[in-house]
DSSP file (Angstrom, degrees, kcal/mol; ACC not computed):
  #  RESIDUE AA STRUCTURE BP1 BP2  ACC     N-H-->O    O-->H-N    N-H-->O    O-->H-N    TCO  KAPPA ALPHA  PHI   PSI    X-CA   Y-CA   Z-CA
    1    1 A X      >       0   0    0      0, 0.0     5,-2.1     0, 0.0     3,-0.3   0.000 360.0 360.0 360.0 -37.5   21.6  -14.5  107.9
    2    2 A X  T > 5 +     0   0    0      1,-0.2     3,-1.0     3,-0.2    40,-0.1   0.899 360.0  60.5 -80.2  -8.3   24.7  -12.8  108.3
    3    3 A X  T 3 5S+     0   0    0      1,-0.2    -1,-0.2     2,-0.1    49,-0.1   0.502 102.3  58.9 -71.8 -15.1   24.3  -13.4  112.2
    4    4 A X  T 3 5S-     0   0    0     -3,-0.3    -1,-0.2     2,-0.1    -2,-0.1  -0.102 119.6-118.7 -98.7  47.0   24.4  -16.8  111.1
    5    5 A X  T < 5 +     0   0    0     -3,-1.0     2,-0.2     1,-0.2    -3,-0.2   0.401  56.4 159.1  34.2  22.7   27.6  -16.4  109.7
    6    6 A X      < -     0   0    0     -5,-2.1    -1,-0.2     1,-0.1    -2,-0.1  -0.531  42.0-115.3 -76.4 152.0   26.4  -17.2  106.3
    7    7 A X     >  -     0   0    0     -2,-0.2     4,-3.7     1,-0.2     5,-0.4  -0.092  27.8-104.0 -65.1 157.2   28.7  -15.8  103.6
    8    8 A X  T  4 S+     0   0    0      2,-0.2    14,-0.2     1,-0.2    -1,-0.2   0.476 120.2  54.5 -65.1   6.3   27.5  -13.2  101.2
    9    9 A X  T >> S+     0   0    0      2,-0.2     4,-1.7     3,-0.1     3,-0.6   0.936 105.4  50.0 -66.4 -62.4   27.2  -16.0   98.6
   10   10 A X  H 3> S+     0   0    0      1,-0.4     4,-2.9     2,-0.2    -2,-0.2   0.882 107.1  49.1 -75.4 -53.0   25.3  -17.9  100.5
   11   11 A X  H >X S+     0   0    0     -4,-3.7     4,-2.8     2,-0.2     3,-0.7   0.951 108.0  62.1 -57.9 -34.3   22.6  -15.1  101.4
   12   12 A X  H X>>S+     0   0    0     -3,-0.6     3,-1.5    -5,-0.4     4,-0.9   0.947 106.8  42.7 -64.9 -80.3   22.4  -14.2   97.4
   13   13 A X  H 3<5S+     0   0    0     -4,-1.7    -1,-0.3     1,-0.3    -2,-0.2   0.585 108.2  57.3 -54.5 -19.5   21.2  -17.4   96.6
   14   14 A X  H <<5S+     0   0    0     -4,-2.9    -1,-0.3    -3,-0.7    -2,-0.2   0.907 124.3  23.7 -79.8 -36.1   18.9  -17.6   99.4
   15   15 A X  H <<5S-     0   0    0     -4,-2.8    -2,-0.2    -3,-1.5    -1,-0.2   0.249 105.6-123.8-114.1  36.2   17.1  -14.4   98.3
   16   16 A X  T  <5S+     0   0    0     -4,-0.9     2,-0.3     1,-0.2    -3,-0.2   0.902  72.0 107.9  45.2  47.0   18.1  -14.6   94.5
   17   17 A X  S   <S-     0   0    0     -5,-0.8    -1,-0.2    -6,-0.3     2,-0.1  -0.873  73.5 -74.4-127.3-174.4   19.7  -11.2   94.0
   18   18 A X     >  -     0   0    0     -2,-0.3     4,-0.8     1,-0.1     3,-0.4  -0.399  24.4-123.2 -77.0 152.0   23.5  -10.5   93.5
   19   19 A X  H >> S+     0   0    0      1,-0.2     4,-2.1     2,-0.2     3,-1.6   0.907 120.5  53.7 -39.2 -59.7   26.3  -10.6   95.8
   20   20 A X  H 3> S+     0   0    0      1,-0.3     4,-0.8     2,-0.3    -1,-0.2   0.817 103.2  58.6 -59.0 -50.0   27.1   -7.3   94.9
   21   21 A X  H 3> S+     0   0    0     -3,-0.4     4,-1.0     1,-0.3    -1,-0.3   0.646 110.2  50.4 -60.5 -38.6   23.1   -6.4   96.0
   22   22 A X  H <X S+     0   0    0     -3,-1.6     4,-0.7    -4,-0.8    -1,-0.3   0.762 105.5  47.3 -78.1 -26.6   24.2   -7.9   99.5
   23   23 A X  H  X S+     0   0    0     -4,-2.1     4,-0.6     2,-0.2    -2,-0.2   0.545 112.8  57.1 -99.5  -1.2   27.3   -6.0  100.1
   24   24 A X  H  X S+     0   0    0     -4,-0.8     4,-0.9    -5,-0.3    -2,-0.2   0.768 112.1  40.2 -71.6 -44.2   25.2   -2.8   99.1
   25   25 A X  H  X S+     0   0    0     -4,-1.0     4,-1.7     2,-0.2    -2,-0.2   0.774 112.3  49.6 -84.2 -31.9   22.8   -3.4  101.4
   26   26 A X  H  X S+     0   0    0     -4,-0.7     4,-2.1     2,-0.2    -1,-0.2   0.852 109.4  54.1 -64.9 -41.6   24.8   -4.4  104.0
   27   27 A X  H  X S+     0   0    0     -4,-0.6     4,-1.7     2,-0.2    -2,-0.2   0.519 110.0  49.6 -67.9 -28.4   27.2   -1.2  103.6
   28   28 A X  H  X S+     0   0    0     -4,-0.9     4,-1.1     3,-0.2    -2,-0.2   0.797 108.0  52.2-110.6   0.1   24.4    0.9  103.8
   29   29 A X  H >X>S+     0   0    0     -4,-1.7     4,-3.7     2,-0.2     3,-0.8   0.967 117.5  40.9   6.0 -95.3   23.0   -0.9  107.1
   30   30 A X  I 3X>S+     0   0    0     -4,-2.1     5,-1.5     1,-0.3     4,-0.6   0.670 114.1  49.5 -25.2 -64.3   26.2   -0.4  108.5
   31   31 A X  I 3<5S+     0   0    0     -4,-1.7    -1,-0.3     1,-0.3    -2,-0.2   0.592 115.2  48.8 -70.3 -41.2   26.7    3.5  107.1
   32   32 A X  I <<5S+     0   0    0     -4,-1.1    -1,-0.3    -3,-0.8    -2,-0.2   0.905 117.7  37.9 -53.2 -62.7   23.0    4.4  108.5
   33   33 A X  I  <5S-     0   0    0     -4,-3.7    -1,-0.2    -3,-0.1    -2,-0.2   0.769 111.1-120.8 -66.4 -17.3   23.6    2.8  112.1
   34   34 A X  I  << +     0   0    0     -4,-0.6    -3,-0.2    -5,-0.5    -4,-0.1   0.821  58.9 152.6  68.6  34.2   27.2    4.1  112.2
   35   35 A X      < -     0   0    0     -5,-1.5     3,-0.1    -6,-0.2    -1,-0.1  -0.157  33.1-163.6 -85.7-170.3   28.6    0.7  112.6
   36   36 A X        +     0   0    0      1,-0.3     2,-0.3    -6,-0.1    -1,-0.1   0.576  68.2  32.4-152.3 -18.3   32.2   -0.1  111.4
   37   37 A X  S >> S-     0   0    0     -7,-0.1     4,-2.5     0, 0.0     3,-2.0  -0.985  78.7-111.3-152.0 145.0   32.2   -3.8  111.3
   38   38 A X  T 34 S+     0   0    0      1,-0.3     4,-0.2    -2,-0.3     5,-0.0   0.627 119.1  59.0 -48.2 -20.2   29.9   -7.0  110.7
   39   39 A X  T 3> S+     0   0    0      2,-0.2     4,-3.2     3,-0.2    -1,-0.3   0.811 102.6  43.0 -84.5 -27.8   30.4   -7.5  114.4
   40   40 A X  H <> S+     0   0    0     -3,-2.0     4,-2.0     2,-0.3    -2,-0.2   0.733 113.9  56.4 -91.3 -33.4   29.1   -4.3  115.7
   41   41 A X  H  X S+     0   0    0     -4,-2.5     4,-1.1     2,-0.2    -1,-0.2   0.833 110.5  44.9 -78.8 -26.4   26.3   -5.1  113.0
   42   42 A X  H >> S+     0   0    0     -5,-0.3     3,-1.9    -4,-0.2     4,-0.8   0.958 115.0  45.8 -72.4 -62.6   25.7   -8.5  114.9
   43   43 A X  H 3X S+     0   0    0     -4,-3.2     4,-2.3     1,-0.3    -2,-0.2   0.824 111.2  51.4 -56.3 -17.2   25.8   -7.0  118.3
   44   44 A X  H 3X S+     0   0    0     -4,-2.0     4,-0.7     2,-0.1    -1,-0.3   0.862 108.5  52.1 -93.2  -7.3   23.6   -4.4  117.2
   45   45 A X  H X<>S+     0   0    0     -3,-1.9     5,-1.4    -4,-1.1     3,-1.3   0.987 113.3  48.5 -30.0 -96.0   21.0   -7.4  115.6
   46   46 A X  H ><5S+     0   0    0     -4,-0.8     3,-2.4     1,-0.2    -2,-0.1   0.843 107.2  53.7 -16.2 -72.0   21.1   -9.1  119.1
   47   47 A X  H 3<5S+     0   0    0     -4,-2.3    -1,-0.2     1,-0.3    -2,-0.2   0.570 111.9  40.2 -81.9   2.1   20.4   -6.0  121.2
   48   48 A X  T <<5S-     0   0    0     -3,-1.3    -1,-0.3    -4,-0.7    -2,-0.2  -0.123 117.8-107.5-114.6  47.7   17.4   -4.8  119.6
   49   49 A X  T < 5S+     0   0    0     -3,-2.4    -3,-0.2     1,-0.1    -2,-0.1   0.776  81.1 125.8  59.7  59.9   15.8   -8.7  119.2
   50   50 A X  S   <S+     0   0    0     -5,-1.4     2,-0.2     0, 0.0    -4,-0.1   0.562  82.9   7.1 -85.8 -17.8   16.3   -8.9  115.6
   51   51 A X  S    S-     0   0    0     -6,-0.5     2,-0.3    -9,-0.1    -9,-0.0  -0.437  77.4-152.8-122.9-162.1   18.1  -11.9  116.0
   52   52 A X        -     0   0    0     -2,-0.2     2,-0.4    -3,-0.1    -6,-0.1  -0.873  21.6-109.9-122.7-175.2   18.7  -14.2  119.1
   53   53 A X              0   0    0     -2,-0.3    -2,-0.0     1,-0.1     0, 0.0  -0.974 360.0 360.0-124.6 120.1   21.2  -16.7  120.5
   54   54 A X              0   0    0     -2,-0.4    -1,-0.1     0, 0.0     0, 0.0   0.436 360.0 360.0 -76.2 360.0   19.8  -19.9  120.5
């Protein structure tokens, strides 16, 4: 979801937890992969075919 730019609202509501629950999980994404930004997190989504470009 967040490679389909939805906000971190938007993804809480989709899978019922908290905002807060999204930017936890997302921050420790990042912290695990060693990424540094939501972009790096995209590109890194893309290049191992979690996501694709329609």
């Amino acid at each position: 979801m967040i490679a389909m730019g939805r906000s971190t609202k938007h993804i809480a509501r989709a899978l019922n937890i908290s905002v807060k629950t999204v930017e936890t999980h997302r921050a420790q994404l990042m912290d695990r992969l060693g990424i540094h930004d939501v972009a790096g997190l995209v590109r890194y989504a893309i290049k191992t075919g979690l996501v694709t470009i329609d």
